[in-house]
PyMOL commands that place a pseudoatom at each C-alpha (Angstrom):
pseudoatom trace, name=CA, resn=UNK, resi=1, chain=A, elem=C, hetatm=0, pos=[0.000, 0.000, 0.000]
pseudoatom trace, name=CA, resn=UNK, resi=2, chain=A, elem=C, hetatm=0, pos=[1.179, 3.345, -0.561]
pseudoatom trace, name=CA, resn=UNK, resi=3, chain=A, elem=C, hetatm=0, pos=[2.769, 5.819, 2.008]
pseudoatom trace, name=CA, resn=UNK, resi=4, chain=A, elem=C, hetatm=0, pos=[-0.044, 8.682, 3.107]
pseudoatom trace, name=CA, resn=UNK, resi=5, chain=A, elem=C, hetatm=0, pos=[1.303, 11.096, 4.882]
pseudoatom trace, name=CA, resn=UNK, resi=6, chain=A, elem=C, hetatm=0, pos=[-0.103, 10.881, 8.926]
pseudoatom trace, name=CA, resn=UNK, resi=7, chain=A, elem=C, hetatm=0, pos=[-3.023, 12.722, 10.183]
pseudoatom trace, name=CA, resn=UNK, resi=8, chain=A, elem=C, hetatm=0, pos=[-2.270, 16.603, 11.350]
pseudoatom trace, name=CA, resn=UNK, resi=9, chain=A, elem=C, hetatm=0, pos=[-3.880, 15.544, 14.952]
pseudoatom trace, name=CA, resn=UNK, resi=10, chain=A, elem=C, hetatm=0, pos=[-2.163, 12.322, 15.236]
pseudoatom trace, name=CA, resn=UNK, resi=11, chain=A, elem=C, hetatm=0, pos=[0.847, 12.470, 14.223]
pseudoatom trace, name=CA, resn=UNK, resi=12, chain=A, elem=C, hetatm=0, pos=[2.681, 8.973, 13.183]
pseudoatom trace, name=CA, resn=UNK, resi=13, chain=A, elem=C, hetatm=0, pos=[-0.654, 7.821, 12.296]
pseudoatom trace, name=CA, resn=UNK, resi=14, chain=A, elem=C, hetatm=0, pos=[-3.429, 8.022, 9.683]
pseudoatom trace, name=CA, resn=UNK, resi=15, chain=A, elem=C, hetatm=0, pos=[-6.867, 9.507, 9.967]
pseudoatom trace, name=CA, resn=UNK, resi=16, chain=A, elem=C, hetatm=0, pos=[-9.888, 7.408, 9.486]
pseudoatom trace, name=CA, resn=UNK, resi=17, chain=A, elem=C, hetatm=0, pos=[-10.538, 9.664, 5.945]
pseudoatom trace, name=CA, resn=UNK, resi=18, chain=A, elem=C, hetatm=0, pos=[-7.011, 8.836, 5.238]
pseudoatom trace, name=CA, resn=UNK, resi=19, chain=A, elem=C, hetatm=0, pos=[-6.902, 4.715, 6.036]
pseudoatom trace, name=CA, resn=UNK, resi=20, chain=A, elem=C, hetatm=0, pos=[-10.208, 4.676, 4.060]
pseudoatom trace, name=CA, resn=UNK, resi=21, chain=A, elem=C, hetatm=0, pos=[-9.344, 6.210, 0.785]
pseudoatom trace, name=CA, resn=UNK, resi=22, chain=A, elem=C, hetatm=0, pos=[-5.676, 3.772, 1.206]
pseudoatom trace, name=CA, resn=UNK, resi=23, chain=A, elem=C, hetatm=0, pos=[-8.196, 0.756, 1.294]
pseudoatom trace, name=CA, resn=UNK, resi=24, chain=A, elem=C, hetatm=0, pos=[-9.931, 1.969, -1.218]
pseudoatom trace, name=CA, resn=UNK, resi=25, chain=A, elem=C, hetatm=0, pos=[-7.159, 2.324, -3.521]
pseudoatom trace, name=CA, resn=UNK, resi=26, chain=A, elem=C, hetatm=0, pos=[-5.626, -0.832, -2.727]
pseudoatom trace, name=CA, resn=UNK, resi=27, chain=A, elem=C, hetatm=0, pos=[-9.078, -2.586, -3.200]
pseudoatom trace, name=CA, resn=UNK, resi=28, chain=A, elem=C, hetatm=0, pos=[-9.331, -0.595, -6.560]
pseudoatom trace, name=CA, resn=UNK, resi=29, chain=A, elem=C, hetatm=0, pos=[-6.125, -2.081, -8.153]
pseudoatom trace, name=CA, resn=UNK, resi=30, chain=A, elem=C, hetatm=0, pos=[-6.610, -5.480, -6.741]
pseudoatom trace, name=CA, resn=UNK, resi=31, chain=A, elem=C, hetatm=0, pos=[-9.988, -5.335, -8.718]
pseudoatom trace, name=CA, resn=UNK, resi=32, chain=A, elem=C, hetatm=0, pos=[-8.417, -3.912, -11.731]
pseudoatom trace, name=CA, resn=UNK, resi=33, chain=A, elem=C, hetatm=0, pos=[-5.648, -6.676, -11.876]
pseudoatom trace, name=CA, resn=UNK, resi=34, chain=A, elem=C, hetatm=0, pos=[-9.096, -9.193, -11.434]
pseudoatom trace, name=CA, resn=UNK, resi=35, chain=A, elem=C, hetatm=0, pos=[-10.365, -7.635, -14.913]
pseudoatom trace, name=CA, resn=UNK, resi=36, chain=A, elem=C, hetatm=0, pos=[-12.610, -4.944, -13.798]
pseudoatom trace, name=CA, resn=UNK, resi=37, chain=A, elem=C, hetatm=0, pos=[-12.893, -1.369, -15.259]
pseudoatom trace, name=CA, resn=UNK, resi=38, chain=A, elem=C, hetatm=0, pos=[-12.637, 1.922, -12.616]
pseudoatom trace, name=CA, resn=UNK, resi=39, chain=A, elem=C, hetatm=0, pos=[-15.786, 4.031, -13.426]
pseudoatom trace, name=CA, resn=UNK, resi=40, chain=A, elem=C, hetatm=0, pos=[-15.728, 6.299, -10.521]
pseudoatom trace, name=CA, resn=UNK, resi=41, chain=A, elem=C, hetatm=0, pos=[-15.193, 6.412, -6.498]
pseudoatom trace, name=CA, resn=UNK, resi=42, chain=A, elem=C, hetatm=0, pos=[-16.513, 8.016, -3.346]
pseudoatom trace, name=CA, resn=UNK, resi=43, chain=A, elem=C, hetatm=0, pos=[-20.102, 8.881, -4.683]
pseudoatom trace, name=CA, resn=UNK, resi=44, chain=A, elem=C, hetatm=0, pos=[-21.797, 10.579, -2.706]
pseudoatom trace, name=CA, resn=UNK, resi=45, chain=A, elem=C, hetatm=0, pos=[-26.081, 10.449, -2.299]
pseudoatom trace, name=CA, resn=UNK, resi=46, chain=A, elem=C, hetatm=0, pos=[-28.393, 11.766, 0.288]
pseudoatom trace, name=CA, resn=UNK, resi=47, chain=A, elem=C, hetatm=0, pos=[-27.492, 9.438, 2.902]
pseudoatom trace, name=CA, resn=UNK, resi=48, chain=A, elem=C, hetatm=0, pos=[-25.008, 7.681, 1.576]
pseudoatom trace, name=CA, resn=UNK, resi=49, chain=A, elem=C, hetatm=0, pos=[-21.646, 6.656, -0.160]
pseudoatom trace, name=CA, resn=UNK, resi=50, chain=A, elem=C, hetatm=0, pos=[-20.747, 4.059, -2.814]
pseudoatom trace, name=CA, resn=UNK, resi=51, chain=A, elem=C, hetatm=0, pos=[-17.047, 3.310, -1.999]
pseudoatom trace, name=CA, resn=UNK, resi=52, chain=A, elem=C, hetatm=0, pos=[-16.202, 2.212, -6.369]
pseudoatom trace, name=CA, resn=UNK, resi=53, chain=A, elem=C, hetatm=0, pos=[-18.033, 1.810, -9.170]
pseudoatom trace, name=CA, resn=UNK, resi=54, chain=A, elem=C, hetatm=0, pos=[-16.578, -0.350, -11.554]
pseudoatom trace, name=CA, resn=UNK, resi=55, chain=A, elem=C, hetatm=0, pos=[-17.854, -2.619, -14.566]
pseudoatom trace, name=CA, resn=UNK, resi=56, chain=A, elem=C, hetatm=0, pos=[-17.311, -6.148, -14.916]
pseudoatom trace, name=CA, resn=UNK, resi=57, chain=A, elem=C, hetatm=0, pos=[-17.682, -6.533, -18.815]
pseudoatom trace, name=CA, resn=UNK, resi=58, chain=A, elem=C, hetatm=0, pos=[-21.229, -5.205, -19.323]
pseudoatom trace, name=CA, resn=UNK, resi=59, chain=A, elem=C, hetatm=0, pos=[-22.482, -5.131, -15.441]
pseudoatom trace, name=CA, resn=UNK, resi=60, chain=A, elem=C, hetatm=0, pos=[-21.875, -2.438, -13.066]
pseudoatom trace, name=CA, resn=UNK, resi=61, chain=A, elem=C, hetatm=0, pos=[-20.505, -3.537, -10.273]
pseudoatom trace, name=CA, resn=UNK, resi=62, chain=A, elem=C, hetatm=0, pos=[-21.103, -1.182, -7.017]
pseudoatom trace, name=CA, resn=UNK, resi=63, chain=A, elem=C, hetatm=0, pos=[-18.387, -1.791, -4.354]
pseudoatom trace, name=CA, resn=UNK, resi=64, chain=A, elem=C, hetatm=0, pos=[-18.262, -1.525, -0.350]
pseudoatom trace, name=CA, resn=UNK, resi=65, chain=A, elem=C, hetatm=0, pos=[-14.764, -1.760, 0.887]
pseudoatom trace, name=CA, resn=UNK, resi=66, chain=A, elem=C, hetatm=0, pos=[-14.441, -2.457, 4.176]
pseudoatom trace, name=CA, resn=UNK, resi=67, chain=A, elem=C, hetatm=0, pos=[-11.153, -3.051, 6.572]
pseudoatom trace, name=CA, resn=UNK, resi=68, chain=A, elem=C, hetatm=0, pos=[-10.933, -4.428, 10.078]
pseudoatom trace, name=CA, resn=UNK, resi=69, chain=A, elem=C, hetatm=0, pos=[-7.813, -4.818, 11.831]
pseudoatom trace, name=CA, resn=UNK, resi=70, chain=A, elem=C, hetatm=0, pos=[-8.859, -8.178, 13.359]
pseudoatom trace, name=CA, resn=UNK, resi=71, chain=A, elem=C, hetatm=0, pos=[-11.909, -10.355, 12.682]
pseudoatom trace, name=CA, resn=UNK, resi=72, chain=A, elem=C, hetatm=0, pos=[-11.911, -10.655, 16.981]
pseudoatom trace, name=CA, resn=UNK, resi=73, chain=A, elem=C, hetatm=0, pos=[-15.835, -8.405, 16.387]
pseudoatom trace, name=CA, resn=UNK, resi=74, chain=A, elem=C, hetatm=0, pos=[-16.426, -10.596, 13.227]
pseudoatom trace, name=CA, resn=UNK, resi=75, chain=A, elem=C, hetatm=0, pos=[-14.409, -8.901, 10.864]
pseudoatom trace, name=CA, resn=UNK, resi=76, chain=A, elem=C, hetatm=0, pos=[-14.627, -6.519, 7.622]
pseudoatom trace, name=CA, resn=UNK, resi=77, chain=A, elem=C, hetatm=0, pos=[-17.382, -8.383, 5.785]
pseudoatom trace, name=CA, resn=UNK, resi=78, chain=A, elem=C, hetatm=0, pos=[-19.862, -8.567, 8.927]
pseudoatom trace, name=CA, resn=UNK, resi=79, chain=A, elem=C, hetatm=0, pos=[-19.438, -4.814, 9.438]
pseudoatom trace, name=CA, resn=UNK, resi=80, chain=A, elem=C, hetatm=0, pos=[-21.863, -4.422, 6.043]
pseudoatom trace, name=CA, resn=UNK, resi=81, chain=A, elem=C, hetatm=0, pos=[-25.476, -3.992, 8.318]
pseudoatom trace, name=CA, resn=UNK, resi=82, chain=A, elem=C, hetatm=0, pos=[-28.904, -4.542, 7.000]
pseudoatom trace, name=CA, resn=UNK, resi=83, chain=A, elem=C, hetatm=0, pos=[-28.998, -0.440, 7.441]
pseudoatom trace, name=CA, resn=UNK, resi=84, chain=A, elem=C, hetatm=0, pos=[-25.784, 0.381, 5.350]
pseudoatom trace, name=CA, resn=UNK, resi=85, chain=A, elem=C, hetatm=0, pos=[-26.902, -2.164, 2.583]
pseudoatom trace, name=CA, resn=UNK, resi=86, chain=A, elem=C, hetatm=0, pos=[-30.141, -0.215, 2.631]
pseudoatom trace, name=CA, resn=UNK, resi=87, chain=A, elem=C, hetatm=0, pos=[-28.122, 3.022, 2.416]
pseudoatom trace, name=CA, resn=UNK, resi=88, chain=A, elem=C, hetatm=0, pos=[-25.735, 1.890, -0.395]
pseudoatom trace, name=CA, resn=UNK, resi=89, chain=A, elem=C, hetatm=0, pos=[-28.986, 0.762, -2.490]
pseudoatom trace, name=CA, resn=UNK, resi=90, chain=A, elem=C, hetatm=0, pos=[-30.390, 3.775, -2.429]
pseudoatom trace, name=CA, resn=UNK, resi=91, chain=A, elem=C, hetatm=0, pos=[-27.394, 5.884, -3.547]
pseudoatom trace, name=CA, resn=UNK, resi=92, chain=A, elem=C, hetatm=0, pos=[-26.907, 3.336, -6.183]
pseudoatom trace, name=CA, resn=UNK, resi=93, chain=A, elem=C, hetatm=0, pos=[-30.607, 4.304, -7.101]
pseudoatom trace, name=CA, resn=UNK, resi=94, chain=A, elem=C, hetatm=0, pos=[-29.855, 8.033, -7.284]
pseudoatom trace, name=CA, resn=UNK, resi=95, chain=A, elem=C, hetatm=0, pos=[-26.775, 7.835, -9.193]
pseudoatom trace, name=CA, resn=UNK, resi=96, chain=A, elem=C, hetatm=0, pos=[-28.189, 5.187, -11.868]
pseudoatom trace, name=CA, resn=UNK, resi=97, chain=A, elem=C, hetatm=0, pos=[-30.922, 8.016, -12.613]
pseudoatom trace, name=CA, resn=UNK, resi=98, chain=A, elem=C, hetatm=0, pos=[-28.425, 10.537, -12.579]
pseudoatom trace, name=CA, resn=UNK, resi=99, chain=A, elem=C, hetatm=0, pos=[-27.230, 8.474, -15.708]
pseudoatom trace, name=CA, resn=UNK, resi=100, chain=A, elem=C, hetatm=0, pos=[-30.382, 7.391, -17.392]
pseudoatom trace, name=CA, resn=UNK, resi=101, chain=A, elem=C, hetatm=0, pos=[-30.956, 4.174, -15.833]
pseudoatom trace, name=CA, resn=UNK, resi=102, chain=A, elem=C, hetatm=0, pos=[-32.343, 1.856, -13.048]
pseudoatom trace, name=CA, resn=UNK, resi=103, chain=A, elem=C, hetatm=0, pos=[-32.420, -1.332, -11.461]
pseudoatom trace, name=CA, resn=UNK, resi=104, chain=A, elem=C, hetatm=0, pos=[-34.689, -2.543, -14.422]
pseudoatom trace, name=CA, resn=UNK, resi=105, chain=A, elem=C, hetatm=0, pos=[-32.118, -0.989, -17.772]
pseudoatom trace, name=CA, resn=UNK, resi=106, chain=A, elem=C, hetatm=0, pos=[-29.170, -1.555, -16.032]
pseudoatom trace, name=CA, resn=UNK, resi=107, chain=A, elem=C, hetatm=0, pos=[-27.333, -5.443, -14.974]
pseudoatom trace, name=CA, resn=UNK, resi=108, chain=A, elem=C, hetatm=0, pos=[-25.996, -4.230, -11.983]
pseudoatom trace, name=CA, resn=UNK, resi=109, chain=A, elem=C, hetatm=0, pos=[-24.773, -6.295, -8.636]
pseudoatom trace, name=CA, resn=UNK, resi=110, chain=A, elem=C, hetatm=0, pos=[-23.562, -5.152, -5.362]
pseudoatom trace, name=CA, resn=UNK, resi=111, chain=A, elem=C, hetatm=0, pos=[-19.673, -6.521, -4.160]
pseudoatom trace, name=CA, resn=UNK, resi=112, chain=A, elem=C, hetatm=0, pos=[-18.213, -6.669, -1.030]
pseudoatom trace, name=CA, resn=UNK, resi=113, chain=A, elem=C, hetatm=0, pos=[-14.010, -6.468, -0.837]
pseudoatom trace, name=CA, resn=UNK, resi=114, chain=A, elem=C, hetatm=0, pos=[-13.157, -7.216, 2.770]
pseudoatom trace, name=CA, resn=UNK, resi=115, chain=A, elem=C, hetatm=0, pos=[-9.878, -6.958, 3.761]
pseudoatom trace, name=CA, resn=UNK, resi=116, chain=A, elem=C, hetatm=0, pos=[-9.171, -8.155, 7.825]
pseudoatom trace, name=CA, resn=UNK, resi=117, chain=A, elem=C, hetatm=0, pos=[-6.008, -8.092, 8.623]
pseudoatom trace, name=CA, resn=UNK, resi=118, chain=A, elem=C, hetatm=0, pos=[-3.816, -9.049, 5.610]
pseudoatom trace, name=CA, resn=UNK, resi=119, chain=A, elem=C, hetatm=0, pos=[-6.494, -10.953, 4.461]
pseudoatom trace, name=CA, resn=UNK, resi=120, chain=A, elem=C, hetatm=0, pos=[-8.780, -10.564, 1.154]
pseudoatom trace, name=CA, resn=UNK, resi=121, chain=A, elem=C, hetatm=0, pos=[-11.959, -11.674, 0.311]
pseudoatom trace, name=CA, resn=UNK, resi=122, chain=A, elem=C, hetatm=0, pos=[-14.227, -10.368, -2.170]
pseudoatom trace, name=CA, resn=UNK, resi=123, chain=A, elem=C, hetatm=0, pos=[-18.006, -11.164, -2.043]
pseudoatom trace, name=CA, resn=UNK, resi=124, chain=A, elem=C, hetatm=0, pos=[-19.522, -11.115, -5.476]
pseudoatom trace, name=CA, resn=UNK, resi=125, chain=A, elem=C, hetatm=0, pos=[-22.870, -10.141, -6.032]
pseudoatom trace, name=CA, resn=UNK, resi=126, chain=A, elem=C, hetatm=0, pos=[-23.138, -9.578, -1.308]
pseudoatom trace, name=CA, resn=UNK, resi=127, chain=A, elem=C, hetatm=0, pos=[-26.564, -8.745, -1.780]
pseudoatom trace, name=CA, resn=UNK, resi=128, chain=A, elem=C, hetatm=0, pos=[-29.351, -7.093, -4.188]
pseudoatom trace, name=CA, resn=UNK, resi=129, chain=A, elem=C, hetatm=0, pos=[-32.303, -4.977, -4.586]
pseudoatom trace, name=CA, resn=UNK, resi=130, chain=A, elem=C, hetatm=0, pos=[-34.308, -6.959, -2.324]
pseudoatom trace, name=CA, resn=UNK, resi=131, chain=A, elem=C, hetatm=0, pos=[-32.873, -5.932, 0.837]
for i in range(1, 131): cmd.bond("trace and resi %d" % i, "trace and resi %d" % (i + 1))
show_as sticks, trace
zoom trace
């Protein structure tokens, strides 16, 4: 992963903003070296975020990215609630309009890339519309 420079009110260490957008990255070229292409990050909806979206030949592939230290609480992939699925749905709703589309015009799915520790794991397809 590549050096960020440490948070301004801790030094030696990262702020949360700063960790996430690392992941991020890190998840973004792991999923680029897996075939996918980068259509756009952090997007932003009322009351919500979409971490990547990317496209998997013709699907759009919406992308959580989530990092735990330690899977002792049950680790990256069990910190995606019911709620944040709910939230990430939503925003993928808003900004499929934006574009001229919908769950109905557009094959879309809804990945997971959990990374606990130095582990990987990347949950195709975590969940859909019918949350």
């Amino acid at each position: 992963m590549a050096q960020i420079p440490a948070g301004a009110d801790r030094p030696g260490q990262l702020s949360r903003k700063q960790t996430g957008d690392a992941w991020e990255l890190t998840a973004r070229r792991w999923l680029e070296g897996k075939g996918l292409r980068f259509i756009a990050a952090n997007v932003r909806g009322r009351g919500g975020e979409i971490d990547l979206i990317m496209k998997e030949g013709q699907v759009t592939v919406f992308i959580e990215v989530r990092f735990r230290q330690s899977s002792f609480f049950g680790g990256a992939a069990a910190s995606v609630t019911l709620a944040k699925q709910r939230k990430l749905l939503h925003t993928a709703r808003l900004w499929l309009a934006r574009h001229n589309g919908s769950f109905d015009t557009v094959d879309c799915r809804f990945d997971v890339v959990a990374f606990t520790g130095n582990d990987i794991e990347w949950f195709k397809n975590a969940f859909g519309e019918d949350v």
